[in-house]
N, C-alpha and C positions, 0 to 999 in steps of 0.2 A: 241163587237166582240164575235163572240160563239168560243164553244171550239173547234169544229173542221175544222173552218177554220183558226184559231190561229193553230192545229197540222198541216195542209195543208201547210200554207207558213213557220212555222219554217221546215221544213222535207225539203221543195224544197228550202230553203235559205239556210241552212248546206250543203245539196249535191251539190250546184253553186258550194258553197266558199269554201267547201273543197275535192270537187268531191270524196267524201264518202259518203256511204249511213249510217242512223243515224235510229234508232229504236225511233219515237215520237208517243205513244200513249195517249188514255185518259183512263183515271181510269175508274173503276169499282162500280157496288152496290153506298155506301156512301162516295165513291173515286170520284163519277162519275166527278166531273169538273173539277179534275186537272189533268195534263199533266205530262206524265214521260219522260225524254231525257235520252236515254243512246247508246251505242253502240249494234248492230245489234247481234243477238245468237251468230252469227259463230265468233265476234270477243272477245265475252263474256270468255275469253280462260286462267284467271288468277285465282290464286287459294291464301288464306294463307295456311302455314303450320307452324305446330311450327318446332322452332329451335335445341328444347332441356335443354336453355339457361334458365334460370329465371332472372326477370329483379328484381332491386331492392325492390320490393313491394311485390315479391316471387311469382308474376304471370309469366306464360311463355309470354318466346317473340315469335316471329311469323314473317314469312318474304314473301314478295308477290312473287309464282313465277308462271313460265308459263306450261300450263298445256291444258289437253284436254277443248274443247266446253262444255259449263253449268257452268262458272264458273262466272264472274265478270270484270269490262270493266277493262284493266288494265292503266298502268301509262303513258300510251303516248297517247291514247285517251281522258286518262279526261284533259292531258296537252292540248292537242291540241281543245276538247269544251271548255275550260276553254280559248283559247285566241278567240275561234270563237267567243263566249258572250260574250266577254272581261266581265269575272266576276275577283276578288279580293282574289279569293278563288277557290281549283281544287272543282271539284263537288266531290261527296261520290264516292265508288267505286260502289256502286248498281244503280246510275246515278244521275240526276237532280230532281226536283220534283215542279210544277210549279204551285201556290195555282190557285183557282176556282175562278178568277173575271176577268172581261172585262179589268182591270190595268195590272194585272199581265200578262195577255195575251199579249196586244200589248207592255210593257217591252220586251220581250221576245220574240215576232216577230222584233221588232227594233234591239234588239241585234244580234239576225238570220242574221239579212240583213243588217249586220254592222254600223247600226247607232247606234248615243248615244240615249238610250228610250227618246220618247217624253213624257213618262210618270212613276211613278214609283210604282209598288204595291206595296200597302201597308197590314201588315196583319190585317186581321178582326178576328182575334181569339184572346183568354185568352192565 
């Protein structure tokens, strides 16, 4: 499978199943084969800010909240791709990240179109 018919049906399998539209591109330059999933700019709308508070390590804490456009997908988007992929784990708040192989791809178009992957990628890096 190439990579952009792997962005093609995950884009049109998340907006079926969740009739929202979903921000799937491919990477760039030496990004170029992997896939990003995140939420569209305008809902990109969450910010941190610190608290004030320092945590016990004597770093500040910091707490997610809602804010203008430009900001990062917030907590009920990655809830809600996280049961669309049924992944094990919420995605980052910058999004998903999908490595550059024909496995990883159809994982990930299976999960789209809610089935369990026929198949699983694996990584090829150190």
């Amino acid at each position: 499978m190439h990579r952009d018919e792997a962005i093609r049906l995950i884009r049109a399998a998340l907006k079926r199943r969740s009739g929202k539209l979903w921000s799937v591109k491919g990477g760039r330059g030496t990004a170029w084969g992997w896939i990003e999933i995140d939420a569209p700019p305008a809902r990109r709308t969450w910010h941190y800010v610190e608290t004030g508070e320092k945590a016990e390590d004597g770093l500040p804490v910091y707490r997610e909240v809602h804010g203008p456009i430009g900001g990062h997908t917030g907590p009920d988007d990655r809830q809600e791709l996280q049961q669309l992929l049924d992944l094990d784990h919420e995605p980052h708040f910058q999004g998903l990240s999908i490595a550059a192989s024909s496995d990883h791809y159809q994982e990930y178009v299976d999960r789209a179109e809610g089935r369990v992957p026929s198949v699983a990628g694996r990584p090829y890096w150190d």
